[in-house]
C-alpha positions as CSV (number, residue, x, y, z in Angstrom):
1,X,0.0,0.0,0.0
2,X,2.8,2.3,0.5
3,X,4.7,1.6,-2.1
4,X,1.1,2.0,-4.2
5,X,0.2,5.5,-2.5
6,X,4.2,6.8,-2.7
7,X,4.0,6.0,-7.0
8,X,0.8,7.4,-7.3
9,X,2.0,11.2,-5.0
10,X,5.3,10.8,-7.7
11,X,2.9,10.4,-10.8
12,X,0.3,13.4,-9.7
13,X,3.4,15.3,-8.8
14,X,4.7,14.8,-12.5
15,X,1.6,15.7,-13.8
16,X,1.2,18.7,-11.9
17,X,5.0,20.0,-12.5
18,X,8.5,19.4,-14.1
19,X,10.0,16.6,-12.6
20,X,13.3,16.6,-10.2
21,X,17.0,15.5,-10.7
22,X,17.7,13.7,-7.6
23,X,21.8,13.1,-8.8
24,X,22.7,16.0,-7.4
25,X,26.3,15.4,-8.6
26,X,26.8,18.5,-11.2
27,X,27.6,22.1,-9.7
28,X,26.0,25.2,-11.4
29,X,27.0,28.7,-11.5
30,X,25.2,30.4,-8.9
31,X,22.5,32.5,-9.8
32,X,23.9,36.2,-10.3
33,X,24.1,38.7,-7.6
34,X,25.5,41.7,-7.5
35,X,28.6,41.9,-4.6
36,X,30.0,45.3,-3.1
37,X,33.0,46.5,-4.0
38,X,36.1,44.4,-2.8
39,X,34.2,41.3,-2.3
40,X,34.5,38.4,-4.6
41,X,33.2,35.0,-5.0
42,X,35.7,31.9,-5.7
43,X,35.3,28.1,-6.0
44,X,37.9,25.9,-4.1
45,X,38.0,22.1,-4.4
46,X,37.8,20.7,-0.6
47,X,37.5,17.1,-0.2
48,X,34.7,15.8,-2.8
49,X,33.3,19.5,-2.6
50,X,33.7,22.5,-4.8
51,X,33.1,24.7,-2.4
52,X,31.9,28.7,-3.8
53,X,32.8,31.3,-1.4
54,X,33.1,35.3,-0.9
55,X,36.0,36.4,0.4
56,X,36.3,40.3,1.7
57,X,38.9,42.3,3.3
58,X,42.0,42.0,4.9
59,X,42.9,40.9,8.6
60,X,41.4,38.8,11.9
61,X,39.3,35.7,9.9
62,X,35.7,35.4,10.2
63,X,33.4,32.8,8.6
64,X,29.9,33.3,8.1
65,X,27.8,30.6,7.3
66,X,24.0,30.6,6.1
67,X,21.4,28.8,6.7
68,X,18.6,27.1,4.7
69,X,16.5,28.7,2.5
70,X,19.4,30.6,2.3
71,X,23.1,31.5,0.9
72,X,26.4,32.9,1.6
73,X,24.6,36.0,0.2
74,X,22.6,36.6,3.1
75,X,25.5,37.7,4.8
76,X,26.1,41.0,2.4
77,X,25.1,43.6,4.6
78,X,27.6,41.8,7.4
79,X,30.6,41.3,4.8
80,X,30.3,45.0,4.3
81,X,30.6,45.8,7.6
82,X,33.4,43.1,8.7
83,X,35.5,43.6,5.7
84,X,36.6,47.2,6.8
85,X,39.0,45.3,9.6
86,X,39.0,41.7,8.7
87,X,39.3,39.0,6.5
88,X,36.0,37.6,6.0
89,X,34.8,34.7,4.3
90,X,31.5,33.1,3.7
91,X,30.9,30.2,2.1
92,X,27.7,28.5,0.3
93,X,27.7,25.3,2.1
94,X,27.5,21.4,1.0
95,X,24.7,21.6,-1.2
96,X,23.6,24.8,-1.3
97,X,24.1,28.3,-3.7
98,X,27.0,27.1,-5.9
99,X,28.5,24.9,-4.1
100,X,28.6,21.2,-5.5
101,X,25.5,18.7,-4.2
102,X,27.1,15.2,-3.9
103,X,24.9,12.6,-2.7
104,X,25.7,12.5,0.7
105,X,28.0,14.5,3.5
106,X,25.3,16.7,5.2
107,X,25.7,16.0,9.1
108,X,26.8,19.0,10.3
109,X,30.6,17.5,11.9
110,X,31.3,16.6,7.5
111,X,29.8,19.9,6.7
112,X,32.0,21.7,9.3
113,X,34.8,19.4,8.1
114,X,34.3,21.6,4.6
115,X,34.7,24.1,5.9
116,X,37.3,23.9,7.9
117,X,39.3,22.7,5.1
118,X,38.4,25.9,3.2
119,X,39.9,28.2,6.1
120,X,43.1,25.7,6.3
121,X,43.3,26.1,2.2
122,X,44.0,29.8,2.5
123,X,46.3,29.4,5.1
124,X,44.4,30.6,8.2
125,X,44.8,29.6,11.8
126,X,41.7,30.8,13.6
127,X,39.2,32.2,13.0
128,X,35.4,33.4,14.5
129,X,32.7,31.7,13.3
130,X,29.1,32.7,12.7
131,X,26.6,30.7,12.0
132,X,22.5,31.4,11.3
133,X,20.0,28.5,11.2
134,X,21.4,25.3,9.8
135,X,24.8,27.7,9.9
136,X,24.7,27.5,13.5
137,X,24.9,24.0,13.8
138,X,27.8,23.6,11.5
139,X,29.2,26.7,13.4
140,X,28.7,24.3,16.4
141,X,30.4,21.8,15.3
142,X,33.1,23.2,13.9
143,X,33.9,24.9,17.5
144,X,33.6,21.5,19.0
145,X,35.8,19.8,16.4
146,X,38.5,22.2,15.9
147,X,38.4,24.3,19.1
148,X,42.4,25.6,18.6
149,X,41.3,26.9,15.5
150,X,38.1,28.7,16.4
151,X,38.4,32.1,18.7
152,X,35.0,32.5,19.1
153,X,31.9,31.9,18.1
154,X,28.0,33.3,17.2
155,X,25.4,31.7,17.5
156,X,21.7,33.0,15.3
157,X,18.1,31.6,15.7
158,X,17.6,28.0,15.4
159,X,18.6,25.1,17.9
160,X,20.8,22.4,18.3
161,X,20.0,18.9,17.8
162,X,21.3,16.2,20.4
163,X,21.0,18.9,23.6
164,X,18.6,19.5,26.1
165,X,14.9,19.2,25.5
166,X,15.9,19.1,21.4
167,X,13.0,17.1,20.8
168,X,10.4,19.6,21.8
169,X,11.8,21.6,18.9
170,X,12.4,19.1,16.8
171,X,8.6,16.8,17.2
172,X,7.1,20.5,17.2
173,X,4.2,20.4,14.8
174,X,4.9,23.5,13.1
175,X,8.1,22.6,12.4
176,X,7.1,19.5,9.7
177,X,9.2,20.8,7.4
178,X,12.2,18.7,9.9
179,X,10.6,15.5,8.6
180,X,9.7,16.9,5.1
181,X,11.7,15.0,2.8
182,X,12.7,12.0,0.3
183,X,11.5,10.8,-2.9
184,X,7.1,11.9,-2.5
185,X,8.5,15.5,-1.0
186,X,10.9,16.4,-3.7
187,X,8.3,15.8,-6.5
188,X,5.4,17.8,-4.9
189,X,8.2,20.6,-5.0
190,X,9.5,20.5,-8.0
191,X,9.0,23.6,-10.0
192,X,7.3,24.9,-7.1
193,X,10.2,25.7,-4.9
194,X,9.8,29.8,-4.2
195,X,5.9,28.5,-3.2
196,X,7.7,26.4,-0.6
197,X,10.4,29.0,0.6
198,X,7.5,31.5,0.9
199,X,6.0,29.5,3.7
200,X,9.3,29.8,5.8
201,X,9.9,33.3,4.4
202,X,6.8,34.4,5.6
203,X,6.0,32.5,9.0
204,X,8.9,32.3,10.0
205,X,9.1,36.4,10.6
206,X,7.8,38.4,12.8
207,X,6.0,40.5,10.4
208,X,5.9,38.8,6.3
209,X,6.2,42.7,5.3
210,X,9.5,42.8,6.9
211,X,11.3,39.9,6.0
212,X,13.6,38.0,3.3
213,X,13.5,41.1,0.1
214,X,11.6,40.1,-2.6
215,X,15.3,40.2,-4.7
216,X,16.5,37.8,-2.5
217,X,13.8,35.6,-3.0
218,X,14.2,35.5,-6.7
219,X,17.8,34.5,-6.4
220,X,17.1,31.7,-3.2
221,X,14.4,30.4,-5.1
222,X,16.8,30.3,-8.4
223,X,19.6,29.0,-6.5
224,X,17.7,26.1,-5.0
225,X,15.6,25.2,-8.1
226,X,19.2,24.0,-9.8
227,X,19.3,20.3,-10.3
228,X,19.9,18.5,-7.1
229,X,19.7,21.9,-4.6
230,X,15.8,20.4,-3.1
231,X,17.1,17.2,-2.4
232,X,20.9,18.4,-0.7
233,X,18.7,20.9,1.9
234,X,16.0,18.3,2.9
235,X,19.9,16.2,3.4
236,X,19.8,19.0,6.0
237,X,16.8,17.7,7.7
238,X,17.6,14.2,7.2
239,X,20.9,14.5,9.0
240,X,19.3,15.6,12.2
241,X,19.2,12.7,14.3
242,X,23.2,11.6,13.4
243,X,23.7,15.6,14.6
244,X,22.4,15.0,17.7
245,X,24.3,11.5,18.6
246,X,27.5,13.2,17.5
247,X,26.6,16.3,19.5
248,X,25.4,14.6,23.2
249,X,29.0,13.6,22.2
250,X,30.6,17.0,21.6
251,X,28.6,18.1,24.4
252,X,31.2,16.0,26.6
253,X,33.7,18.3,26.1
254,X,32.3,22.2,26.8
255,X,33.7,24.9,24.6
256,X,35.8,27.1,26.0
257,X,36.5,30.1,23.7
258,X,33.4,33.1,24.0
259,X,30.1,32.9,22.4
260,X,27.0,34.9,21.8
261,X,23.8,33.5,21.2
262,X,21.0,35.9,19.2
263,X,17.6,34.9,18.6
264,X,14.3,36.5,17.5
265,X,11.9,36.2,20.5
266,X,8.8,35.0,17.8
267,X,11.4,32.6,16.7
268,X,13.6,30.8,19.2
269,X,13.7,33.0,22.0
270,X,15.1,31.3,24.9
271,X,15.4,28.2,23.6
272,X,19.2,28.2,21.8
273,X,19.9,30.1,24.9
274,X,19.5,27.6,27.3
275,X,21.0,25.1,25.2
276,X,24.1,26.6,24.4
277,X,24.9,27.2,28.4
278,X,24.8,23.3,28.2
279,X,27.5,23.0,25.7
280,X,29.6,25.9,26.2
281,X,31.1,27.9,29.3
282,X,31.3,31.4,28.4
283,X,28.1,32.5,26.8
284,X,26.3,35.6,26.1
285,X,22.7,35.3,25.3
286,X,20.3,38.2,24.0
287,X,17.1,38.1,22.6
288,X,16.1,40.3,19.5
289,X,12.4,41.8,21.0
290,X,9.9,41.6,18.1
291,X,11.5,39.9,15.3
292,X,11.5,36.4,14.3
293,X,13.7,33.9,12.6
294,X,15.2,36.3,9.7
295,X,17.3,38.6,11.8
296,X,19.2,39.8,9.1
297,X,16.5,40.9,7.4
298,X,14.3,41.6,10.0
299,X,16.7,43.5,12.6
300,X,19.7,44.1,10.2
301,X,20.2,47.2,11.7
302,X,20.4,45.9,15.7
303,X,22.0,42.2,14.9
304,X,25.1,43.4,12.8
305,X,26.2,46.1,15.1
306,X,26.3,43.7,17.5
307,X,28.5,40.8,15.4
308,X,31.0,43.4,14.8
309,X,31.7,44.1,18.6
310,X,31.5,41.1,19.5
311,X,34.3,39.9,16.7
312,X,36.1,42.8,17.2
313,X,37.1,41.9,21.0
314,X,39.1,39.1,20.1
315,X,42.4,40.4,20.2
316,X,43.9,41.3,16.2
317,X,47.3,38.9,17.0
318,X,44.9,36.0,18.0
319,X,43.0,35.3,14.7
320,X,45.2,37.1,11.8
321,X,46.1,34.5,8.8
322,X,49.6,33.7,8.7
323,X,51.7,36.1,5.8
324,X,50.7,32.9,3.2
325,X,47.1,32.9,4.0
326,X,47.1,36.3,4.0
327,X,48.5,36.5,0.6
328,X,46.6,33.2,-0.7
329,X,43.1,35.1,0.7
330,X,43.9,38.4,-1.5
331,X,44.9,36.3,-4.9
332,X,42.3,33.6,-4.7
């Protein structure tokens, strides 16, 4: 019966739409955006990933990664701001933007392993890591992972699988989108895939007036409708329950370095708070008052502000690139 009712969602879905390329294996320019002056985007190869990335500026590293629904060019408005006194760098992650989609990869320690090997590439040390939404997790684990390489670390609106009461967010019935995936999901959106970012980019805010631009939905919904982009962020999803068995496990060991925690409170609130002060011993938690998931859309001009300190009180000596980093970041 399953198999019966699963062929004849695929079929109606077919009808309905274009079908979907599950293979996931060929990597597509990303759709075009224009960047601000002295930023740049660049594909390294890292492990079985082409990895795209902007790089911006010159000095202490910092790596912003996205979330879903998302790319590395949500972080703009930041990179402008960051890139006056460091070396920033923000990749599109495993599966995402223009980034390659292999078929598998997307727990959050592989996708911070990526990463990770994109910093070492350009010959930095340390850097701080930010992370929004499925961002955060990967920021999470890349702290855990490689905490001599990570100086501190920020933390933006989502939570972390594996810690505390994770499964109140996680069973939430709201949140179905967690469970939303494989073969009967990715035909119903194929073709259709703004109509399904414009439930998150809508309900997940605080206010749908004030939330993702309507350019940058154009070019999310463009960069996800690529063959392969559906299936690689429902990976996200997928992944959850191996992120939280290798996080109770991360969780053994308690960061050490400083982080900050913002959420929306009509998003997460308290929630990424409290579980962050299980995993980590210095942390800063603030809640963004009216706002919801999107806080870089929704509270641009209170959130980034606030990176910026934050980053900037790491001393300059503790995260600057070695002179071949340096010089690798600025060619490329």
């Amino acid at each position: 019966m399953k198999t019966r009712m699963r062929a004849m969602a695929v079929a109606l879905a077919a009808m309905l739409g274009t079908g979907c390329s599950t293979s996931g294996e060929r990597t597509t320019a990303a759709p075009h955006e224009t960047l601000p002056a002295g930023c740049e985007a660049r594909v390294a190869r890292v492990g079985d990933v082409d990895v795209r990335y902007l790089v911006a500026g010159k000095g202490d590293a910092v790596v912003l990664l996205h979330g879903y629904a998302q790319t590395s060019h949500m972080w703009l408005p930041l990179i402008e701001v960051l890139s006056r006194d460091h070396l920033v760098i923000a990749p599109d992650l495993r599966g995402a933007g223009g980034s390659s989609r292999p078929e598998s990869g997307y727990d959050k320690k592989t996708m911070a392993a990526d990463v990770h090997a994109l910093v070492r590439s350009l010959g930095i040390e340390r850097a701080a890591i930010v992370g929004h939404d499925i961002g955060l997790m990967v920021a999470y684990a890349y702290a855990a992972q490689f905490p001599a390489a990570t100086e501190r670390v920020v933390l933006m609106d989502a939570f972390l699988p594996g810690i505390g009461e994770w499964k109140d967010v996680w069973l939430m019935r709201d949140l179905w989108h967690f469970h939303f995936h494989g073969e009967v999901p990715l035909a119903l959106v194929a073709g259709r895939e703004r109509i399904y970012f414009e439930h998150f980019w809508n309900d997940f805010a605080a206010d749908r007036s004030h939330s993702v631009s309507e350019a940058d939905r154009v070019l999310y919904a463009a960069a996800y409708s690529q063959p392969g982009a559906m299936r690689a962020g429902f990976e996200y999803f997928r992944a959850f329950e191996q992120d939280a068995r290798d996080f109770a496990a991360m969780a053994q060991q308690p960061l050490s370095m400083p982080v900050l925690v913002i959420s929306g409170e009509k998003a997460s609130g308290q929630v990424l708070v409290t579980q962050t002060r299980l995993v980590a011993k210095d942390v800063r938690g603030e809640i963004v008052p009216g706002v919801g998931h999107w806080l870089m859309d929704e509270a641009r001009q209170s959130v980034v502000p606030r990176i910026a300190a934050f980053v900037a009180e790491a001393g300059p000596a503790a995260m600057q690139p070695t002179n071949t980093g340096a010089a690798r970041a600025s060619r490329g």
